[in-house]
Phi, psi and omega in degrees: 000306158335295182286351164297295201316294203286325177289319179293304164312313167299345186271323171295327168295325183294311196288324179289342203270348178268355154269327171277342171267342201271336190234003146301294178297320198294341175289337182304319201270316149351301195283333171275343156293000174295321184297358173262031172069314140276202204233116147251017174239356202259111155293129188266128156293157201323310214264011201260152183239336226285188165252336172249090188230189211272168180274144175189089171276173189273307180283144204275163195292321297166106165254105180254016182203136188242047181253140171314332188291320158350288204269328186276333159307307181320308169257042173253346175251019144270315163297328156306323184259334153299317168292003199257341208268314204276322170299001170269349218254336175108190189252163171214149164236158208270158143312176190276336180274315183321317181299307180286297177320310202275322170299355196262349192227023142258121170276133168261107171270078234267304190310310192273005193042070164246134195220136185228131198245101163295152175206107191294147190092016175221074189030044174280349190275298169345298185277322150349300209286304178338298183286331178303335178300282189286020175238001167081341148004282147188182232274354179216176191273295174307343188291311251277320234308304184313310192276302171109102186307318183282346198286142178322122179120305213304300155313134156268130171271148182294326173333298236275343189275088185311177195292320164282315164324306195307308159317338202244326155312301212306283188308359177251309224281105166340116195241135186204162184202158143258164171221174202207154184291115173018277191274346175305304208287298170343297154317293148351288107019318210245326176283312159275014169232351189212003197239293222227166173288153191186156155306328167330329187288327203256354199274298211237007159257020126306323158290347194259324205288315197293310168302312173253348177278160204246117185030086137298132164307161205301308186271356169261005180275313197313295175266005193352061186278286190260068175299133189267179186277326160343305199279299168328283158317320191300326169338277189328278179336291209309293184327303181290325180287332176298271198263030179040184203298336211289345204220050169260118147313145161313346185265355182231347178323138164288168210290319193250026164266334176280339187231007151066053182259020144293355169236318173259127165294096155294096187324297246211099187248154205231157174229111189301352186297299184212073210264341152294309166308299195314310174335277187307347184259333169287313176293350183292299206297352213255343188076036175276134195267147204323342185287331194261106167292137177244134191303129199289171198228153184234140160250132127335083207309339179295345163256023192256310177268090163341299196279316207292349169299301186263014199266326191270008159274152145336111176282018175280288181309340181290309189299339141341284181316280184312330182281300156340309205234032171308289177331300176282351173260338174291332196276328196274348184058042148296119142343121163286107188310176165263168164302169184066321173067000000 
């Protein structure tokens, strides 16, 4: 009886000590989306059009029970408010590149019956780093440096999978993507690939530097070292009216052209806003053991103020912009910043 007595206390202090972090990080990470100039947490109701509307976040504030059902509700009603956003969009079914873009961008976890849809620039190095721990790669997270979370090969892909493998995942296994506020995930995007060194400069700034600047100099053609964000976006756009989003780098691509969720049911849509709880409530429901940690997360100073990026664009291009990354804001239930700023 003693030893009944000592397991039950223990399992409530372990289920309360997952509710004071669950609800620690999500206050933490709040505070740092405050800092972002737009509302990247402010949710539009079903019926809303307007751009200025009231916050209406989807998770309650507020944990009051630390049972899986609990931890399991949250994301039954995001999931429940993507599905009522994409039924308003009608039903689709994908091309043949849409299929290959979106299986090239699910990681498969066999062990854990998991399917993880990355999407960069939305704690994809993170979560990367996470499936390899649970796919046994290796044994720790500080392990991934050696192996290289991004490198080609490292992942099993749905790609990698015949069509009946793919099936019997897709209909058994847990299916889960983060998402991120748009214009937020964009900046982001533009600080990492064109602000620091990268291949970007020589694969598109040079060419973007040639295309859009009025006489660039010998050495910004040369070097698409300093691509302006200006220059950036104008691509961006341009690129899209031309070839449509499919012929978009992934880094910039929308969220919900890469990860489909108007055709896949996802269990589990994750919010980079607070995106360590989130985490942590997937690996508890996926049954991962407890040693495997996900990696703390940071804002950046290149994103913590937002506006002040779009605020010195054409506001022709931002309505550009919005239109473009329409899709990820209606399905995801971001708030559309205003105009003007």
């Amino acid at each position: 009886m003693p030893k009944v007595i000592f397991v039950t206390l223990y399992l409530l202090l372990s289920s309360a000590a997952v509710v004071i972090i669950f609800v620690t990080n999500r206050l933490h990470q709040n505070a740092d989306t405050r800092d972002l100039g737009i509302q990247t947490y402010n949710r539009l109701p079903a019926n809303e059009s307007s751009l200025e509307t009231a916050n209406l976040p989807l998770t309650p504030s507020s944990i009051v029970s630390s049972s899986d059902d609990t931890i399991r509700d949250f994301f039954v009603k995001r999931r429940a408010a993507v599905r009522a956003a994409c039924s308003q969009m009608g039903k689709k079914s994908l091309s043949e590149a849409e299929a290959s873009n979106l299986y090239s961008h699910m990681i498969v976890d066999d062990k854990h019956r998991l399917i993880y849809c990355y999407v960069p620039k939305v704690a994809c190095t993170s979560w990367k780093m996470v499936m390899l721990v649970l796919t046994g790669r290796v044994d720790a997270v500080r392990d991934v440096r050696r192996l290289g979370a991004h490198t080609k090969g490292t992942h099993k892909t749905m790609s990698a999978l015949t069509m009946p493998e793919r099936e019997k995942r897709m209909k058994n296994y847990k299916k889960f993507m983060v998402h991120r506020e748009p214009l937020s995930r964009l900046l982001s995007a533009y600080f990492d690939k064109f602000r620091k060194y990268s291949d970007m400069w020589m694969r598109y700034g040079r060419g973007i530097i040639a295309t859009y600047r009025v006489k660039p100099s010998r050495k910004s053609v040369q070097s698409g070292s300093d691509v302006k964000f200006s220059e950036f976006v104008q691509f961006i756009l341009d690129r899209a009216k031309r070839f449509g989003w499919l012929k978009l780098n992934e880094h910039w691509q929308p969220q919900t052209s890469l990860c489909q969720p108007c055709v896949v049911d996802y269990d589990y849509y994750s919010e980079m806003e607070i995106v360590e709880s989130d985490a942590e409530a997937i690996l508890t429901l996926v049954g991962a053991s407890p040693d495997v940690k996900f990696p703390a997360s940071h804002v950046t100073n290149s994103t913590k103020n937002v506006s002040q990026f779009y605020r010195d664009l054409d506001q022709t291009l931002v309505r550009r912009l919005l239109s473009l990354y329409s899709k990820d804001y209606a399905v995801f239930g971001y708030r559309k910043p205003k105009l003007n700023f």
